[in-house]
N, C-alpha and C positions, 0 to 999 in steps of 0.2 A: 504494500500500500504506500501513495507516494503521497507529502501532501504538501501540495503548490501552494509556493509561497504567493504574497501579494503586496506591493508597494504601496503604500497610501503617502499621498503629499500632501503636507494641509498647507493650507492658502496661507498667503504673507500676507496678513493681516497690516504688518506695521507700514508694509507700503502705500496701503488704501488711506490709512490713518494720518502719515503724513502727507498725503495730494500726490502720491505716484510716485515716481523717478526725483532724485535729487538733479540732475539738469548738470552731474557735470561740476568743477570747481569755477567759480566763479574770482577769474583773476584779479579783477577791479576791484572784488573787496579786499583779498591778500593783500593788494597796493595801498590801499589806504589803511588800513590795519599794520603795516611794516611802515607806512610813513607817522602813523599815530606814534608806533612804539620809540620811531628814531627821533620825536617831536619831546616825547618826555627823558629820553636818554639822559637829559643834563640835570636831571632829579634822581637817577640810581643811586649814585653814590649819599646822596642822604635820606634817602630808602632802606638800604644796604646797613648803613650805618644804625638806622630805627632798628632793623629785624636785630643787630648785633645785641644789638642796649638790653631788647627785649630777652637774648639770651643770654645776657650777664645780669639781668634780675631774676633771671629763675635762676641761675647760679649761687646768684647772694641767698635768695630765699631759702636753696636746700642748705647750705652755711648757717643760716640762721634757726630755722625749723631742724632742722634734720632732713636727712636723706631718707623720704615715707615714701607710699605709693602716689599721696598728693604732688610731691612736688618734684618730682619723680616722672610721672607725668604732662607736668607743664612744663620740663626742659625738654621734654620728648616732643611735646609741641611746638616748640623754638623750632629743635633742630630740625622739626618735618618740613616747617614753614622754610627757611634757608634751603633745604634740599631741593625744593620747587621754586625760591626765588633766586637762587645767585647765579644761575645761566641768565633768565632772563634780565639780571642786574651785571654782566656781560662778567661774571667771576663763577667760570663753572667749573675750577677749583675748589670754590666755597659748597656748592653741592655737591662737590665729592667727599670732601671732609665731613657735612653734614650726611650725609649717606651713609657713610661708615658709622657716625655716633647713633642715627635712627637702627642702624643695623643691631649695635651693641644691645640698644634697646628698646628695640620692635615688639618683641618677646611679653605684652607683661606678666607672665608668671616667672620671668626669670631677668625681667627688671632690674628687681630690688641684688641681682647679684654682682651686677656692671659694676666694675671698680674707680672709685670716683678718682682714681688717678688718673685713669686712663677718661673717665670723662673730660676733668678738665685737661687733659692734654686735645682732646678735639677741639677744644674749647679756643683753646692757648690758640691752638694752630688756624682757627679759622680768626680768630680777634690779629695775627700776626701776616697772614696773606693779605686780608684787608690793609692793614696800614700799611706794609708795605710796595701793596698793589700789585701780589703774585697773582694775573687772574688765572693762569690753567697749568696744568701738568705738564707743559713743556720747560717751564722753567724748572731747573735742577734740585733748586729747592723745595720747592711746589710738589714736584714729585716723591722726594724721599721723605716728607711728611707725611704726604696722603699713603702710599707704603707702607710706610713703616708702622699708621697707624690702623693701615686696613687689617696690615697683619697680626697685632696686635689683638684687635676684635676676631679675628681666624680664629685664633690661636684659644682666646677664651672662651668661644661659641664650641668648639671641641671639647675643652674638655672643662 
């Protein structure tokens, strides 16, 4: 006895829903949306600097409270935030460094295990690219930080 199979395709709904066919990339917006971002460019750097502040007061707060799950996760929110803005704040060394410290502590059941030395050395090194305006990993320096601190977090995601 054989028993044939049968394909069913259900309808794309999400096509009907939004009005059919997306039509294609629309270049004209790309152009003005790359001219909007190149129009605010000369406000990153005290953008950049806001997101930094905001990560050196969750810094002070865990200094002052303690290192809890509270506050613990509001520097996890710094760092998430810098990991999505410092490309677009043309330092995408700064989201790499932040990448690594969300990496440290992505985890939260295993949050509270992140070593706050190796925190504030993310910390250090992104407050240290900034001022010195290392934006990417081709700079020699730039690179043996984000290394040295990626592998660091390796190292203690292991074991």
């Amino acid at each position: 006895m054989s028993n044939p199979a049968q394909v069913i395709r259900p309808p794309n709904v999400l096509r009907a829903k939004v009005g059919g066919g997306f039509g294609g990339i629309n270049a004209d917006a790309i152009a003005r949306a790359e001219e909007a971002l190149k129009a605010m460019s000369g406000q990153f750097g005290q953008w950049l600097q806001d997101e930094i502040t905001k990560l050196d007061t969750a810094q002070a707060t865990i200094r002052v409270e303690g290192y809890t799950p509270q506050t613990a996760e509001g520097l996890y929110f710094r760092a998430h935030d810098l990991k999505g803005l410092g490309s677009t704040y043309q330092y995408p060394l700064v989201t790499r460094l932040a990448g690594s410290l969300c990496k440290l502590m992505d985890d939260p059941t295993r949050r509270m295990d992140a070593p706050m030395m190796l925190i504030d050395a993310h910390i250090d090194a992104i407050r240290a690219v900034v001022r010195d305006q290392i934006q990417t990993d081709d700079h020699p320096t730039g690179r043996i930080l984000a290394e040295t601190l990626e592998a660091k977090v390796a190292a203690h995601r292991a074991g």
